[in-house]
C-alpha positions as CSV (number, residue, x, y, z in Angstrom):
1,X,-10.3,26.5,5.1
2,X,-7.3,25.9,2.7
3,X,-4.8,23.4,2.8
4,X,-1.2,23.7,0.9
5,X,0.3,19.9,0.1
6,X,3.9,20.3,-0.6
7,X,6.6,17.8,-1.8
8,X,9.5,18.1,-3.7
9,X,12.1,14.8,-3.5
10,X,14.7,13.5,-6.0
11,X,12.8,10.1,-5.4
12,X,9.6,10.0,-6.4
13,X,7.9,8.0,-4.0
14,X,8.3,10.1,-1.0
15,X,6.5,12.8,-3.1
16,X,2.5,13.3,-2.5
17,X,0.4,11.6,-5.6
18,X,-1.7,13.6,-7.6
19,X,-4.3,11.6,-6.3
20,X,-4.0,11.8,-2.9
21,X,-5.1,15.8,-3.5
22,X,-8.4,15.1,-5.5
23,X,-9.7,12.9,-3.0
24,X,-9.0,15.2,-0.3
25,X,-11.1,17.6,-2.9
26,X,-13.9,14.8,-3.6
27,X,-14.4,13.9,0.3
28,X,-13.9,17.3,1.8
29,X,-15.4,20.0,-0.6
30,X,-15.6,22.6,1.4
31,X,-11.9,22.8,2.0
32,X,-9.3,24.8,-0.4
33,X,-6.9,22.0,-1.2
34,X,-3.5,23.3,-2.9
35,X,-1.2,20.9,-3.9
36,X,2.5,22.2,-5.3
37,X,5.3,19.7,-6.7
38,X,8.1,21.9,-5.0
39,X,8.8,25.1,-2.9
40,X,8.5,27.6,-5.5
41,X,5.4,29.7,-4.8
42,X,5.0,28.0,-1.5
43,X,5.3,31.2,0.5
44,X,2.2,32.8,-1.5
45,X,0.0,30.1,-0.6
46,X,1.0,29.7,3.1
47,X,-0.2,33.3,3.7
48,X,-3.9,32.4,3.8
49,X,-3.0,28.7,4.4
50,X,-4.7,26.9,7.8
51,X,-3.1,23.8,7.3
52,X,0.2,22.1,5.4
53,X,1.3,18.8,4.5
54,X,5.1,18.4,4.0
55,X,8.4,17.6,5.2
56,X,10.0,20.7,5.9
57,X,9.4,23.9,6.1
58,X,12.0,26.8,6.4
59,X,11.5,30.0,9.7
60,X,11.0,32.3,7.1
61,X,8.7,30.5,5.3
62,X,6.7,29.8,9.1
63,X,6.8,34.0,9.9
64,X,4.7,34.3,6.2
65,X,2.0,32.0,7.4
66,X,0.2,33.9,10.0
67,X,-3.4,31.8,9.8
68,X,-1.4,28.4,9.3
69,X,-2.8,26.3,12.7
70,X,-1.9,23.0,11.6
71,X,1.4,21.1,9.9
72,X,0.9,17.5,9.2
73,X,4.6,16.1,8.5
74,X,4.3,12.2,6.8
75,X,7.6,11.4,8.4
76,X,8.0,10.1,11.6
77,X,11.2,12.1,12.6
78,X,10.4,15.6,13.1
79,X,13.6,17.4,13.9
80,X,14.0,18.8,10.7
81,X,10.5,21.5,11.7
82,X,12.2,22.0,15.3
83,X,12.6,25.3,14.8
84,X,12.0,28.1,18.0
85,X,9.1,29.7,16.2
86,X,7.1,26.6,15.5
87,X,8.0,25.3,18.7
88,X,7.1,28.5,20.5
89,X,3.9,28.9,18.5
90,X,0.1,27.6,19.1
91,X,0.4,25.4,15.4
92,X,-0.1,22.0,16.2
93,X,2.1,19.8,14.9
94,X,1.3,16.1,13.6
95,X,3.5,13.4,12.3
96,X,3.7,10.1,10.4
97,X,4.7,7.3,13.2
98,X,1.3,5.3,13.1
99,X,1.9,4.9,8.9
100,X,5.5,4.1,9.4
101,X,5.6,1.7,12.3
102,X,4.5,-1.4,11.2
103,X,6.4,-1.5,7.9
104,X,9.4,-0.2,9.5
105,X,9.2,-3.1,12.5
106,X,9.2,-5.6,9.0
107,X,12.2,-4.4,8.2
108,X,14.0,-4.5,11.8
109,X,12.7,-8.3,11.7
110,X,14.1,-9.0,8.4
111,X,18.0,-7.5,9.2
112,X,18.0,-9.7,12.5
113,X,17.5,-12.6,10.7
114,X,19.6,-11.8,7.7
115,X,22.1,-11.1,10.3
116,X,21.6,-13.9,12.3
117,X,21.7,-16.5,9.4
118,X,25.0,-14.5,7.5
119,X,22.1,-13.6,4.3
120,X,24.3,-11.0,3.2
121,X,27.7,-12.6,3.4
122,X,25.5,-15.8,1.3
123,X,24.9,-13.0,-1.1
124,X,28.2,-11.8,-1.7
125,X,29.4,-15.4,-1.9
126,X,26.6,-16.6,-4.5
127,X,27.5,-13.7,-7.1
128,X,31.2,-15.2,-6.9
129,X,29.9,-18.6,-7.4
130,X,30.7,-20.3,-4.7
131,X,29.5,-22.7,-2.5
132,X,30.8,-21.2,0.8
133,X,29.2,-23.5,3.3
134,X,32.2,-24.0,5.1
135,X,33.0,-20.2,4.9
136,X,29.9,-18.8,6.3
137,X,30.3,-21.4,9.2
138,X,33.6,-20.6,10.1
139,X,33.2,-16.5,10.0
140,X,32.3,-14.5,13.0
141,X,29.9,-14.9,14.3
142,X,28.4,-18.2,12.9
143,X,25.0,-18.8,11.9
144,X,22.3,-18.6,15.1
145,X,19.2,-19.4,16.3
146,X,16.9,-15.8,16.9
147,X,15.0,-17.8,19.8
148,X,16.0,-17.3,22.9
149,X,18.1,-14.3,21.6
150,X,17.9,-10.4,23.8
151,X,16.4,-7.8,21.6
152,X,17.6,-4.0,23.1
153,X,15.1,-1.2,21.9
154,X,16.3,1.8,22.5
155,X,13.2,3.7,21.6
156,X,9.5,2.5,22.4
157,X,7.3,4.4,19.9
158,X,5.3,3.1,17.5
159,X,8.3,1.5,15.2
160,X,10.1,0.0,19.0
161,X,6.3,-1.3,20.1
162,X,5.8,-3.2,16.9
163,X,9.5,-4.3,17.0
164,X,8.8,-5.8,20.5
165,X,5.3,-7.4,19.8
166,X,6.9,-9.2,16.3
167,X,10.4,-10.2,18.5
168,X,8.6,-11.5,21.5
169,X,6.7,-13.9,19.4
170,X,9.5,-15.3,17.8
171,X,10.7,-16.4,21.2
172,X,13.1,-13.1,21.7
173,X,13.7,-11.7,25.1
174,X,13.3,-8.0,24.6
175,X,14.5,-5.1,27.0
176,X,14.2,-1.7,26.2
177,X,15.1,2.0,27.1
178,X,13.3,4.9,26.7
179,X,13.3,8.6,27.8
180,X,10.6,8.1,30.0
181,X,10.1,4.5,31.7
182,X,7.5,4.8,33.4
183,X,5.1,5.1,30.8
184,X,3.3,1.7,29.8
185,X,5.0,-0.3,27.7
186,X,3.8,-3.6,25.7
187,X,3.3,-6.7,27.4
188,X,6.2,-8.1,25.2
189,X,8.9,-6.3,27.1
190,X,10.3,-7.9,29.8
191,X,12.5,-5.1,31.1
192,X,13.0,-1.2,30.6
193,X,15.5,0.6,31.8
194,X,15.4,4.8,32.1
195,X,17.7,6.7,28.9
196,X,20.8,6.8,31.8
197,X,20.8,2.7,31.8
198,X,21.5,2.5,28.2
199,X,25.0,1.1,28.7
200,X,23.1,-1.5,30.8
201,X,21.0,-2.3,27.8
202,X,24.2,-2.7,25.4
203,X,25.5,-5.4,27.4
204,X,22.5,-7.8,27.9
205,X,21.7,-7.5,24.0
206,X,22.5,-9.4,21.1
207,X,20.4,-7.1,18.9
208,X,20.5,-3.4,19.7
209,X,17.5,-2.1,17.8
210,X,18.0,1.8,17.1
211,X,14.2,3.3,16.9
212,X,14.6,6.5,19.2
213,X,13.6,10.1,17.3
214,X,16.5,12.8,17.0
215,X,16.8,15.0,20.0
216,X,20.4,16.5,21.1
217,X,20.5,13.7,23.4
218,X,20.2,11.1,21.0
219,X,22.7,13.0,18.7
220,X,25.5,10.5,18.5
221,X,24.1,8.3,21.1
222,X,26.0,5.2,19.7
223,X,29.5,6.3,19.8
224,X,32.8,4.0,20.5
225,X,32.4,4.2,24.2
226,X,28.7,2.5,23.8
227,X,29.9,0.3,21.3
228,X,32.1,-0.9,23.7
229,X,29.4,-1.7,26.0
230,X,28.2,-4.2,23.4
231,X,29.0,-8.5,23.2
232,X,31.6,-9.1,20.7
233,X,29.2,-10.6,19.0
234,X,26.3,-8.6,18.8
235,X,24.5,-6.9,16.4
236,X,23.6,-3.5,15.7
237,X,20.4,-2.0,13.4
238,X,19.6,1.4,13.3
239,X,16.3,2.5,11.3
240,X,16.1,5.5,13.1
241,X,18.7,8.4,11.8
242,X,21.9,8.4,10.4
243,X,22.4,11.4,13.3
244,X,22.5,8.5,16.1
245,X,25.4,6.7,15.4
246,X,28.9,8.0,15.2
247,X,30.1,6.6,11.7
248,X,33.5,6.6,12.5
249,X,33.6,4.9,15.4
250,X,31.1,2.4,13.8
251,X,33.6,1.4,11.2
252,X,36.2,0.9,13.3
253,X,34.1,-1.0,15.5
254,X,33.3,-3.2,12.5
255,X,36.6,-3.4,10.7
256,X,38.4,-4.9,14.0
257,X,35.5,-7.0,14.6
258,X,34.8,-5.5,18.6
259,X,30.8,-6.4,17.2
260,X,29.2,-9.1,15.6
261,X,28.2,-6.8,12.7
262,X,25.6,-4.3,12.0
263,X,22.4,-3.7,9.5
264,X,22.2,-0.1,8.5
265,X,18.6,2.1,6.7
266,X,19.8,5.5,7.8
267,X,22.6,7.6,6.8
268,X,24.4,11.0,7.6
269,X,24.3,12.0,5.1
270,X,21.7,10.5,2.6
271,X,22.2,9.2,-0.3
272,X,25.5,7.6,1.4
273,X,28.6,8.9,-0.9
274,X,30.0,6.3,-2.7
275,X,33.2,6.8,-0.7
276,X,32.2,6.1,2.3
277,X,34.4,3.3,4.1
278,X,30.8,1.9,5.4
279,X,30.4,0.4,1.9
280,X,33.7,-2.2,1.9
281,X,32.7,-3.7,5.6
282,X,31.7,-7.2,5.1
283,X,30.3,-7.7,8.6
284,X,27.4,-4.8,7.3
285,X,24.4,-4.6,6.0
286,X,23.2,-1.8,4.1
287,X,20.1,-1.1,3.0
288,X,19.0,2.2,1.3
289,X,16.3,3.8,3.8
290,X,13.6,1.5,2.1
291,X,11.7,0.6,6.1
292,X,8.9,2.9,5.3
293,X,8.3,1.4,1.6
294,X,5.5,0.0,0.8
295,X,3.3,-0.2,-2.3
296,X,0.6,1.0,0.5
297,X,2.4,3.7,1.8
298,X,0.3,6.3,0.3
299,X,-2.7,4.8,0.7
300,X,-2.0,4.7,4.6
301,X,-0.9,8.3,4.9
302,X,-3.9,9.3,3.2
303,X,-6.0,7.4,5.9
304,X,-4.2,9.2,8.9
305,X,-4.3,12.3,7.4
306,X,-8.2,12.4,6.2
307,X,-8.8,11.2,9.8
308,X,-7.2,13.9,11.4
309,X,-8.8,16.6,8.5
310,X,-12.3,15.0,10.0
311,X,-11.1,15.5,13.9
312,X,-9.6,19.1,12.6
313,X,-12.7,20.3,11.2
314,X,-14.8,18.7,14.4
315,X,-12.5,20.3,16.7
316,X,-11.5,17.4,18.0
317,X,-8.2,16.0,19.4
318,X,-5.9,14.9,16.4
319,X,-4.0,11.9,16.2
320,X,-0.5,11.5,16.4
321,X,0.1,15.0,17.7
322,X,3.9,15.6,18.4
323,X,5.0,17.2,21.5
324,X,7.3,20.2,20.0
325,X,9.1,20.1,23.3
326,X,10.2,17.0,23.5
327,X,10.3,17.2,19.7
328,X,8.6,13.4,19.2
């Protein structure tokens, strides 16, 4: 069996380690592993190829790789492989969401209360100088407690469940919406509501929590008619996709103050351009698509992924399998 690892990103940690390919080689000798540090050549190795690691991969480059029967994606989003050929094929398709969800939820946690407490706007005041006590109390809206606060996930995957578990234990009341309610959802939700409720969600929250994968439905799911749903004083925090929220109507949202503020991780496009107007809203946070960061992070893909090379070569059932047509 051979396996082609393949990463090629301007920042280095989202890249495969070298090591991660000689353990695979160390614990699993009787597999082929190849690993490349960018496309070129990739299509000559995917031609004998039964399984791949990477982010993306191209139709063209799919039609080459007749024996390929298994593509292991360490992101959690997928869209970017939903493609009518893979989708249409037999080539199971597996993704990141167990690595990701926990470290993501961290993050989630850590914009609520930077919101909630006005971090940022401390920040901006402490490189002036200035002892703004009076400031941050008197800006909209003022410091608050997160206890006893509504949580709105719109999402319930692995990054939404953690979210809920970590919220409800602060003393959050957490709703949620998701494609497909009826499904079980963690004992920390209170209510869910079916995708067609959403606007019921956006006006019960004071955090709306963005953790839903991108399908065309979710494509500029938060645009200025949903952000009209929302308290004047809510928040909003998408770690999700840039792709959910309509930027625009975001900003203007923001700069007349029709929401308490927002916390963004994702971008369309990313990096963010240095012009964008998202950069000179006080009343946002921006952080630079750092949720899945952690000094662990390889260490936990490589433990999904080995698990799932074990399962493969078993025949058994592989974790975190994606559904190609729901594309999550």
């Amino acid at each position: 069996m051979k396996i082609v690892l393949v990463s090629h990103h301007q920042f280095d940690s989202w890249n495969i380690p070298y090591w991660f390919s000689e353990r695979l080689r160390r614990e699993f000798p009787q597999v082929e592993v190849v690993h490349l540090r960018g496309y070129a050549g990739l299509e000559a190795e995917l031609g004998d190829a039964e399984a791949a690691m990477t982010w993306s991969l191209q139709p063209e480059q799919f039609r080459l790789a007749r024996g390929l029967r298994w593509i292991h994606s360490p992101a959690a989003g997928v869209n970017q492989l939903m493609f009518p050929e893979l989708i249409q094929s037999n080539v199971m398709l597996t993704n990141a969401r167990e690595v990701h969800g926990t470290v993501v939820a961290e993050l989630v946690i850590a914009l609520v209360f930077a919101l909630a407490k006005n971090l940022h706007r401390a920040a901006h005041f402490q490189r002036q100088h200035m002892w703004a006590q009076e400031s941050i109390w008197e800006e909209t809206p003022r410091p608050r407690e997160v206890a006893g606060a509504t949580l709105g996930l719109v999402g319930l995957g692995s990054i939404g469940c953690e979210v809920a578990r970590r919220a409800s234990a602060l003393g959050m009341r957490v709703i949620a919406v998701r494609e497909h309610p009826e499904k079980r959802s963690p004992a920390a939700v209170q209510q869910v509501f079916a995708s067609v409720q959403i606007d019921e969600l956006l006006s019960q929250s004071d955090y709306v929590v963005l953790a839903a994968p991108v399908t065309p439905a979710t494509q500029n799911l938060i645009d200025a008619s949903r952000l009209a749903k929302m308290k004047p004083q809510a928040c909003l925090i998408n770690v999700s996709r840039g792709s959910l929220v309509d930027e625009t109507a975001l900003v203007q949202a923001l700069h007349e103050h029709k929401i308490g503020g927002a916390a963004l991780d994702v971008f369309e496009p990313e990096p963010l351009p240095p012009d964008s107007p998202l950069w000179d809203l006080e009343n946002l946070l921006i952080t630079p698509h750092i949720g899945g960061l952690t000094e662990k992070l390889w260490e936990r893909h490589y433990a999904l992924f080995s698990d799932n090379l074990r399962r493969y070569l078993k025949r058994e059932p592989l974790l975190s399998l994606v559904d190609k047509l729901q594309g999550y």
